[in-house]
Each structure stands twice: as C-alpha cells, then as structure tokens.
C-alpha positions as CSV (number, residue, x, y, z in Angstrom):
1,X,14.6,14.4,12.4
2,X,11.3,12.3,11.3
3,X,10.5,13.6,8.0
4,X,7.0,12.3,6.1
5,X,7.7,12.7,2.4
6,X,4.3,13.2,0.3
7,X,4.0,13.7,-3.8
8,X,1.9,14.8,-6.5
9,X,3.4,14.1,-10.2
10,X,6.1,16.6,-9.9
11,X,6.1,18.4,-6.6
12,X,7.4,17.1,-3.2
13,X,6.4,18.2,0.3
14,X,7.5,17.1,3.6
15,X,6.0,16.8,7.0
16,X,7.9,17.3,9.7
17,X,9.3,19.3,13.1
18,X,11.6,21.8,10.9
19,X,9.3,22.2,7.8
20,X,6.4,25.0,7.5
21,X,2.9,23.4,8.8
22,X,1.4,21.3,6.5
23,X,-2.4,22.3,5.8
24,X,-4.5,19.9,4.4
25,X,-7.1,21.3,2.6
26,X,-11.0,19.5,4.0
27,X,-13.1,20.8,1.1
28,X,-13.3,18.2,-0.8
29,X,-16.1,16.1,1.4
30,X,-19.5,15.5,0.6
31,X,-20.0,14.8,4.6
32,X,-22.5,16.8,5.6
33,X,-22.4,18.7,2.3
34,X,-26.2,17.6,0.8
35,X,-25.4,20.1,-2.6
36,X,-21.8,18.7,-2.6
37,X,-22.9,15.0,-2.9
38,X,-25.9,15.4,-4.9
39,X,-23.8,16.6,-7.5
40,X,-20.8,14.2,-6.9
41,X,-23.8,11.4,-7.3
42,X,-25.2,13.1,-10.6
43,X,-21.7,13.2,-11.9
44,X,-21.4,16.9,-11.9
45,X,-18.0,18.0,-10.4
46,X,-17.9,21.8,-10.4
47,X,-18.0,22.7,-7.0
48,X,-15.0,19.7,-6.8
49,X,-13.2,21.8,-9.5
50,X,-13.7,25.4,-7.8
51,X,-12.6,24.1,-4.5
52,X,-9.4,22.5,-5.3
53,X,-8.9,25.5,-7.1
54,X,-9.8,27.8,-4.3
55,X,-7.9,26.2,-1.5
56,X,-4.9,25.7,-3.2
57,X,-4.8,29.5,-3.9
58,X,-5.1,30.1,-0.8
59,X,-2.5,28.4,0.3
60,X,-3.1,24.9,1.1
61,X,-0.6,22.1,1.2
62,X,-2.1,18.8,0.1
63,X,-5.6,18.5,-0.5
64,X,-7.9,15.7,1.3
65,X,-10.3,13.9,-1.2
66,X,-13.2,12.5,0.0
67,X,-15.9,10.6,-2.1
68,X,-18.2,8.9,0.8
69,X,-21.5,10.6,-1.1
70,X,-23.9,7.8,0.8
71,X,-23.7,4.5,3.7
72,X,-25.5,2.6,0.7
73,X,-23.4,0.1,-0.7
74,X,-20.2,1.9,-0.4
75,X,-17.8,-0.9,-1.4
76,X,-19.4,-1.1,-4.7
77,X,-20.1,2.9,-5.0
78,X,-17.3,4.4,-3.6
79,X,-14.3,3.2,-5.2
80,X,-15.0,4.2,-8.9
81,X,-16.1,7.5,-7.7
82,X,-13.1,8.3,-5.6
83,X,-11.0,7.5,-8.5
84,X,-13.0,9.9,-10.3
85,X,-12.7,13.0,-8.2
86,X,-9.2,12.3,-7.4
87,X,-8.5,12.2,-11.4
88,X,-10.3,15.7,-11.7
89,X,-8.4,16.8,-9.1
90,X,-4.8,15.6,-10.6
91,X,-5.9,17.4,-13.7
92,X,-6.5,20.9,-12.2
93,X,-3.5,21.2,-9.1
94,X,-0.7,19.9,-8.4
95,X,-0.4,19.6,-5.4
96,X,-0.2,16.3,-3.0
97,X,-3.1,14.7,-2.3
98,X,-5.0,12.6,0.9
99,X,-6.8,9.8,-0.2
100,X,-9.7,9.7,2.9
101,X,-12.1,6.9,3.2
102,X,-12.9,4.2,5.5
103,X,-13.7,1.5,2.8
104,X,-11.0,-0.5,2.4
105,X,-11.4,-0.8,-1.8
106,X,-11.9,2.8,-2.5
107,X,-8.5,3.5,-0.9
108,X,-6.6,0.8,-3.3
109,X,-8.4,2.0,-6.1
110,X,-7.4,5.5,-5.2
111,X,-3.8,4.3,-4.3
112,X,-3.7,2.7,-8.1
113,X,-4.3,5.9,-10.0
114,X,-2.5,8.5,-7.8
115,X,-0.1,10.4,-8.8
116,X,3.0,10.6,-7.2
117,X,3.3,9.4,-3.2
118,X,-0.3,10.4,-1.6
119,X,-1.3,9.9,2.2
120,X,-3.8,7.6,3.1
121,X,-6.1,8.8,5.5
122,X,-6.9,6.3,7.2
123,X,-6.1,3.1,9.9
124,X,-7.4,2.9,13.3
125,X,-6.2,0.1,15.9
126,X,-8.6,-2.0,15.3
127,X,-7.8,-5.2,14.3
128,X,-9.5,-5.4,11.1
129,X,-8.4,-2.0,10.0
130,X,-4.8,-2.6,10.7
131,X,-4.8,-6.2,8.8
132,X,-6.2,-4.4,5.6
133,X,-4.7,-1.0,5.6
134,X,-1.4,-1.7,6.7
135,X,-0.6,-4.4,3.5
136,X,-1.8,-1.6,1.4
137,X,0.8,1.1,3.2
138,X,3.6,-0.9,2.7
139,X,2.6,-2.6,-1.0
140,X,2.5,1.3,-2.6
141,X,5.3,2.5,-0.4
142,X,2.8,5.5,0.9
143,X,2.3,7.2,4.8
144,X,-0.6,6.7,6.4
145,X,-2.7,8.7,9.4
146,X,-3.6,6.8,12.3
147,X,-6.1,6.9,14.1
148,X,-6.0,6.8,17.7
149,X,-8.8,5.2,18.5
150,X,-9.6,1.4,18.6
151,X,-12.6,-1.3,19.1
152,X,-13.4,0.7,21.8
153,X,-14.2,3.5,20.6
154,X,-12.9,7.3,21.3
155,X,-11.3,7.2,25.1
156,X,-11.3,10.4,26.9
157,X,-8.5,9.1,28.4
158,X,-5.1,10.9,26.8
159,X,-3.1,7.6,28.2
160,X,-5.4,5.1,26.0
161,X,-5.0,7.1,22.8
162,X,-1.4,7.3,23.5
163,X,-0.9,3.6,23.8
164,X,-3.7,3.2,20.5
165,X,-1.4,5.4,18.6
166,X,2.0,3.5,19.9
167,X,0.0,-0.1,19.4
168,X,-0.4,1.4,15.5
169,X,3.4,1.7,14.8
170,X,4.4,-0.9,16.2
171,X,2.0,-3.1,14.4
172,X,3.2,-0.8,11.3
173,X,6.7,-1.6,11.8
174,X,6.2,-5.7,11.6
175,X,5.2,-4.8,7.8
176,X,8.5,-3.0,7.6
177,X,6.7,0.3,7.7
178,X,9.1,3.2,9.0
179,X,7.3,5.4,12.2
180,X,8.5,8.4,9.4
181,X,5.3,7.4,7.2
182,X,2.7,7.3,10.5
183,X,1.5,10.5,10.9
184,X,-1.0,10.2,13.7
185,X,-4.2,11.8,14.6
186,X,-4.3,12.2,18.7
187,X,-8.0,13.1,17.8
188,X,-9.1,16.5,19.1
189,X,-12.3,16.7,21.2
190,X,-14.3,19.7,21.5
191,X,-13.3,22.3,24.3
192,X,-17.2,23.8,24.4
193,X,-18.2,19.7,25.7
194,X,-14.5,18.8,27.7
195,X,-12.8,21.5,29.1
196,X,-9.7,20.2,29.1
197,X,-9.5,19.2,25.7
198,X,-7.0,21.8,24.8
199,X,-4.5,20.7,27.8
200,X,-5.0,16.8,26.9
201,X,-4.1,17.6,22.7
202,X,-1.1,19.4,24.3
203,X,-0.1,16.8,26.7
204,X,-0.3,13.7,23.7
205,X,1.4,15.8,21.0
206,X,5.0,16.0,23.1
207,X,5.0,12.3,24.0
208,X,4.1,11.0,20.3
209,X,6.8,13.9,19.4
210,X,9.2,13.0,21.9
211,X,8.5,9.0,22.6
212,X,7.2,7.9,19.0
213,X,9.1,10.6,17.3
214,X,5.9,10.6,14.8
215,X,4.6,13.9,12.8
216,X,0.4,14.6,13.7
217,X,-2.1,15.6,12.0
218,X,-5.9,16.3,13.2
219,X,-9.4,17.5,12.0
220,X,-8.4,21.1,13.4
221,X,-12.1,22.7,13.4
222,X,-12.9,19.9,16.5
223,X,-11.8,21.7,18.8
224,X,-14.5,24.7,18.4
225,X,-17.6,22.5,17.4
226,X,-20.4,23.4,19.2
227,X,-19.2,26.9,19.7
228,X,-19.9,30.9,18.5
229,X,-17.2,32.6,16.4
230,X,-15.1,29.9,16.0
231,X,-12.7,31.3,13.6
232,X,-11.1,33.2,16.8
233,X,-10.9,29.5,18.8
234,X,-9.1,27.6,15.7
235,X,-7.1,30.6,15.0
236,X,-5.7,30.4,18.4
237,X,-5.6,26.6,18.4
238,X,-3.4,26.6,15.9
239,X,0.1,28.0,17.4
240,X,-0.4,26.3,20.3
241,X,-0.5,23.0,18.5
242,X,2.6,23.9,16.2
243,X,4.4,24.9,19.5
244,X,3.8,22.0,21.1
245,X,4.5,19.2,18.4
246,X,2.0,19.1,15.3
247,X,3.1,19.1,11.9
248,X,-0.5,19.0,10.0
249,X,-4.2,19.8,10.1
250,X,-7.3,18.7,8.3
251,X,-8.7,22.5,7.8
252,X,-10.1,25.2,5.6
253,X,-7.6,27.1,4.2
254,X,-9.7,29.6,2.8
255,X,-10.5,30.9,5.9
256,X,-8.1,34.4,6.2
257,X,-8.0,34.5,10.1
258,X,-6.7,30.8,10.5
259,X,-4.4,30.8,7.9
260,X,-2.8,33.9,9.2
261,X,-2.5,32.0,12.6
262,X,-0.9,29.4,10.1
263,X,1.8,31.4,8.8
264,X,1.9,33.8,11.8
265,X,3.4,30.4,13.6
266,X,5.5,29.0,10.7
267,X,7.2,32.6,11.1
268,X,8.0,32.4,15.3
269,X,8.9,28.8,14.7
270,X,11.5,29.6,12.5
271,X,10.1,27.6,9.4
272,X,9.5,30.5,7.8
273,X,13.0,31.9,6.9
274,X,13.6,35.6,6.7
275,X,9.7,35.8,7.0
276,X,9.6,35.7,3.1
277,X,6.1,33.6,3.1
278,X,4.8,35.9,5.5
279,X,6.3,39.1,3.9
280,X,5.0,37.5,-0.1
281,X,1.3,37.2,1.1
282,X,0.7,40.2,3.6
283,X,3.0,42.8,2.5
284,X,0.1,44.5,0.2
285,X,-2.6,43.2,3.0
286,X,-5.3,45.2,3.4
287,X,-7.7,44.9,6.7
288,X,-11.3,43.8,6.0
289,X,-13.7,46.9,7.0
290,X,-16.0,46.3,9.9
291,X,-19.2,45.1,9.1
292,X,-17.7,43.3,6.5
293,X,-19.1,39.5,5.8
294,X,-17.6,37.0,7.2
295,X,-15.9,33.5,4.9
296,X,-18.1,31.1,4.4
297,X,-18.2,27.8,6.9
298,X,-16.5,25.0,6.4
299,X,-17.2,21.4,5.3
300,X,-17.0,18.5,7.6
301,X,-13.1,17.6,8.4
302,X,-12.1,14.8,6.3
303,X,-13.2,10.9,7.7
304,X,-16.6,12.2,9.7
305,X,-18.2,9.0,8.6
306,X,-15.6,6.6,10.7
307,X,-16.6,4.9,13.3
308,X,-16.1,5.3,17.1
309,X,-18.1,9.1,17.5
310,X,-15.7,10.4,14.8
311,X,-18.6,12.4,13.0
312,X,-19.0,14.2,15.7
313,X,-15.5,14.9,16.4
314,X,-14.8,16.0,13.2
315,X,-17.7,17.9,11.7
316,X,-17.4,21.5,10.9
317,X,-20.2,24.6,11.6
C-alpha cells in the first residue's frame, strides 16, 4: 500500500489509500490576498498567526505556506520571507507543513529550516523544473507534488497529463526517489468552463491509483470557480474524489459544509473507525439557523502564480 509519510517536529501523518483524507490547509497565501501581502511585505504576520491557528482547529492536516507577496525580484525576496512565515508557523502548530513556491531558492531555504519531513509543493515536467527540484527532493529526503503539466502548458487532454504525471516519476525514480514521496496533482479544471471536468479528474485518479500506484493531491476549490454557491459543488466534489482514488486537497478547512463532506467520506471509506472522528466533532452539532451568514471565502489554492494557466486553475471566489 503506497504510503507518503509527512512530519512536523513531533507529529507524523500519512498519505495514503487506507488513511483519513489528508486536508491541506490553503490559507496561508498572499495570492490574490492584497491585505494578506501587504502585511506579509510590512512584516506584520497576524492574519499568518490567526489562520494557522484557525485552520488547524478546524481540522486541517498539514498546512500549505505560501510567501509569493509580489513577481518583483522573487529570488531575492521570497526566500528570507518564506523562511519567516514558516518559522512563525512552527512556533504556533504543530502540525506538518507544505512548503509552496515556484522559485527554486525559496523552497531550499524553506527545506533548511523545516521542521521535521515537509512536502514540497512543487515540480512540473518541465525540464528545468525537474533538474532543480528533483536534487532538492532527494538531498532532504522529502515528497514532493507534481504537477501534471509540462512546457506545454495545461492539456485538456486527460491522456497528456497522465503521461506528464508518469514522465515525473520516472524522471524521480533515476534520483532514487520512491513513487511513495510523488503525490501528484492531475490538476482540476473548472466544471462551469469544461463540462466534463468532473468525469476526466475521475478517470486520471484510478489510473495514477491503479498504474502509478501514487497518492493525489489538487487545489480542490477549481472545480467550482466561476460558479454560484460553491460550497454545495466542493462539498460534493469531495467524496467522489476520495471514492475514486485521492488522498489530499489543497482547501479551506474552515469551511463547515466541506469539511463535513470530508469526514462524512473518511466515515463510508472506512478510515474513520467506529465513526469516532465523526462521532468526537458532530455529536453536540448544532444546525446553523436559516438566514444565518455564510463562512467567509477562501484564499487562492496554494501555487496560483505557476505557470501554464495555473492561476486560473487554482484561484478561489
């Protein structure tokens, strides 16, 4: 059974077809966040500090940490301030953390100071990505998401990102890198712009389950961009994804209805025994009244500024 072993200093989670879905808390982006970055710029980290705290209350796994606060000289800016927030994380939950970036530096510098075994987040197959993430996997002994996308771009084509995501652990394995620390992201269009989205996610997650034999993540909110109410599409997203193969998603966890669907699934999967999760959190539940206000959106999911349409792919309402 492929199991993806993640750690912060003294707790270890794992990733895989028997273990409870793994969410990922997205919070912690400035993408698309203009207060968020501002203040991660100015050097003032309380929203940072009452969102770790927030989604890990609410029940998030690992937490993604994302410091990309501007396009301007971000191989000189980035790094020292992703070590930053992912210190001030450390120091408030413990809990594994995602180290997210697409510059190459800010990920090492990140790798160098986190605790425990992290997950880097991310390679893509191209070339230049794979020749300077992949050294980096395999020097700090860490898993890695990869992207399935490639020079080319995003393919609407399930078959391409299929073969992107296989081209990506096989390149993994020449740097002795197990298919156990490749979680891959079949990347998750939205259903309100390609109607078969759904169908295609569905279709990719048995063959990398059954032919790669790899554990999945994805930025979960995707699938609804573009749409109203789209709690009620992620919420229902969500099942179908765990039925059909993924162990992870990039997603707010401090939204009530989706992480119901969360542990709603974990329960009829059988990852949940004797219900005890589900029994722990709901057993005092109360329904919200009608008329009640609604949680608050979400940020981007974690690695909108990649290249190859992700932004679009992965921003949140």
């Amino acid at each position: 059974m492929t199991r993806t072993v993640v750690a912060s200093a003294t707790k270890e989670i794992v990733i895989g077809f028997d273990q409870p879905f793994c969410v990922i808390g997205e919070r912690i982006n400035p993408t698309g966040r203009k207060k968020l970055a501002a203040e991660m710029v100015e050097g003032n980290f309380d929203t940072v500090r009452t969102d770790a705290l927030a989604q890990v209350a609410a029940g998030a796994t690992m937490l993604d940490v994302n410091a990309g606060v501007t396009a301007v000289n971000p191989n000189e800016t980035e790094p020292p301030l992703l070590v930053q927030t992912l210190e001030i994380v450390q120091e408030l939950v413990d809990v594994p953390l995602s180290i997210d970036s697409s510059v190459t530096a800010a990920i090492e510098a990140g790798l160098k100071v986190a605790k425990g075994r992290p997950l880097v987040n991310s390679v893509t197959g191209e070339e230049e990505k794979l020749e300077a993430i992949l050294p980096l996997v395999k020097k700090y002994d860490v898993p890695v998401v990869a992207i399935s996308n490639d020079e080319s771009g995003i393919s609407e084509d399930p078959e391409v990102r299929f073969a992107v995501a296989k081209k990506i652990v096989e390149r993994a394995a020449d740097y002795g890198i197990p298919a156990h620390d490749i979680v891959v992201d079949p990347l998750v269009m939205p259903i309100g712009a390609m109607g078969t989205a759904g169908q295609q996610v569905f279709q990719l997650l048995r063959r990398l389950r059954e032919d790669l034999k790899v554990n999945t993540t994805c930025g979960l909110s995707n699938i609804s961009f573009g749409l109203p109410h789209r709690h009620g599409i992620n919420a229902a997203f969500i099942p179908m994804v765990i039925a059909t193969g993924m162990t992870s998603a990039i997603m707010n966890p401090c939204r009530p209805q989706e992480m119901e669907a969360v542990r709603a699934a974990n329960v009829l999967n059988g990852t949940d025994p004797n219900c005890q999760d589900w029994i722990m959190t709901y057993r005092d539940h109360k329904p919200v009244a009608a008329g009640s206000p609604a949680p608050a959106e979400s940020a981007p999911a974690s690695g909108s500024r990649r290249r190859g349409g992700r932004e679009a792919r992965r921003r949140s309402a």
